[in-house]
Every structure is written in structure tokens, then in C-alpha cells.
N, C-alpha and C positions, 0 to 999 in steps of 0.2 A: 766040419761043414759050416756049421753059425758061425765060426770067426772069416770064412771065404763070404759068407752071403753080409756079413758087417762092414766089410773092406768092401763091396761090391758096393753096398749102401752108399757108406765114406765117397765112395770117389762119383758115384752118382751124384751126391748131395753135392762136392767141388764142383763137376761137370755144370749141373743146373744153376748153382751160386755163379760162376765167372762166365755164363750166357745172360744171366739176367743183369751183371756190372756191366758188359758189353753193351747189350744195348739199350740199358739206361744213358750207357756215356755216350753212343751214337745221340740218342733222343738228344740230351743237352748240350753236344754238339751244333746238331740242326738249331736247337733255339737260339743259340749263342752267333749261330752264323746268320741266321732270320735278324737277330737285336742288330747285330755289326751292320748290315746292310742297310737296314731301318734309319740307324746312324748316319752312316754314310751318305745316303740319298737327302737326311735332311740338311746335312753340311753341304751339300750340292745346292739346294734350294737356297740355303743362306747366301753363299758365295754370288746362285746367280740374282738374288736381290741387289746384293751389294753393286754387281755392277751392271745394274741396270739404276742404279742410285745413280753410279758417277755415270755413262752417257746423258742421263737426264740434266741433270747436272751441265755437264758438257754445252749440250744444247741450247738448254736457257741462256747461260752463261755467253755464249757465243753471240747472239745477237736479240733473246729474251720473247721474240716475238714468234718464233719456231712452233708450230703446232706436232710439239713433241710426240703426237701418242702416235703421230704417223709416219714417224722417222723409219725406216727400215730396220736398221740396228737393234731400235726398243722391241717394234715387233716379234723381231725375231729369238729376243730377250725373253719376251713375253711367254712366246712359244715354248721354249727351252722350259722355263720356270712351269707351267702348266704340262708340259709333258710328265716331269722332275715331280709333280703333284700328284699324277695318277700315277706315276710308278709306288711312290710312298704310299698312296692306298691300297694298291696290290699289295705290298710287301705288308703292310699292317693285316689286311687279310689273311695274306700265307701265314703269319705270326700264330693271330687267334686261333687259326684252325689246326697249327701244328700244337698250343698248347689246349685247346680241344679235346686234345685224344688221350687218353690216360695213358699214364706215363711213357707217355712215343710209343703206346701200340700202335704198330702199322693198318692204313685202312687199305683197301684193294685196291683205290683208283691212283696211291701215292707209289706204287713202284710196278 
């Protein structure tokens, strides 16, 4: 009977060992996919600086006397790049709070 209740042990101990690798790996998952995003969005920000450089650009160049800031185009540049801003703040929020939790323990209001 002690070598049935030691194997029962054994395969408990596996059991609870490859639930706690699981979702550790989910956990670093989620952060992994929070960083990527984070990334992502600020390469979107870059890009839409850059071209809002060359319309700017553009404009002056065209005739130099262009009251650039009220061109449509830039506007709506503008736009784009400030939306592109509070997405990155969200996403930096979601970050801290996902590494907040000890090791991706799950809170209630996340699933």
C-alpha cells in the first residue's frame, strides 16, 4: 500500500509541476505579446512622424509661405500620431499591470 500512496504522490507532484510550467508559460506569453505590441505601436508612431516630416516638407518646399499646421493632410497626421500616443499609453498600462501580478496569477476582472 505505501508504494501505491508514493506513485499516487509521484504523479500528483508531475500533475501539479506541469500546471504551474503551463501557466507560467501562458503568463510570459501574455508579456511577450504586451512587449511585441508596445513595439509595434511605437514603430507606428515613428513611421507616422516621418511622414508627416516629408508632407511638411512638401509644403514649405512648394511655395514656403503655406501655413502648414493647417493643411488637411498634417492635420490629420497629427491626428493619427496622437491617437498612435494613447494607444501606447494604454498598452504600457496593460504591461505594468499584467507584470503587477505575481507570477501571471490571474486577477478576477482579467478573464
Amino acid at each position: 500500500m505505501e508504494v501505491e500512496s508514493l506513485w499516487e504522490r509521484i504523479k500528483q507532484g508531475l500533475r501539479e509541476g506541469a500546471t504551474t510550467a503551463a501557466e507560467k508559460a501562458e503568463y510570459l506569453g501574455k508579456l511577450g505579446r504586451a512587449r511585441l505590441d508596445i513595439a509595434r505601436t511605437r514603430h507606428a508612431i515613428h513611421e507616422a512622424f516621418s511622414e508627416l516630416g516629408g508632407q511638411v516638407y512638401t509644403h514649405l518646399e512648394g511655395d514656403g509661405e503655406t501655413d502648414v499646421a493647417q493643411q488637411e493632410n498634417v492635420q490629420d497626421q497629427i491626428s493619427k500620431i496622437k491617437s498612435l500616443e494613447a494607444q501606447l499609453k494604454d498598452q504600457e498600462a496593460q504591461l505594468q499591470e499584467l507584470q503587477a501580478t505575481p507570477d501571471g496569477a490571474e486577477t478576477e476582472s482579467t478573464e
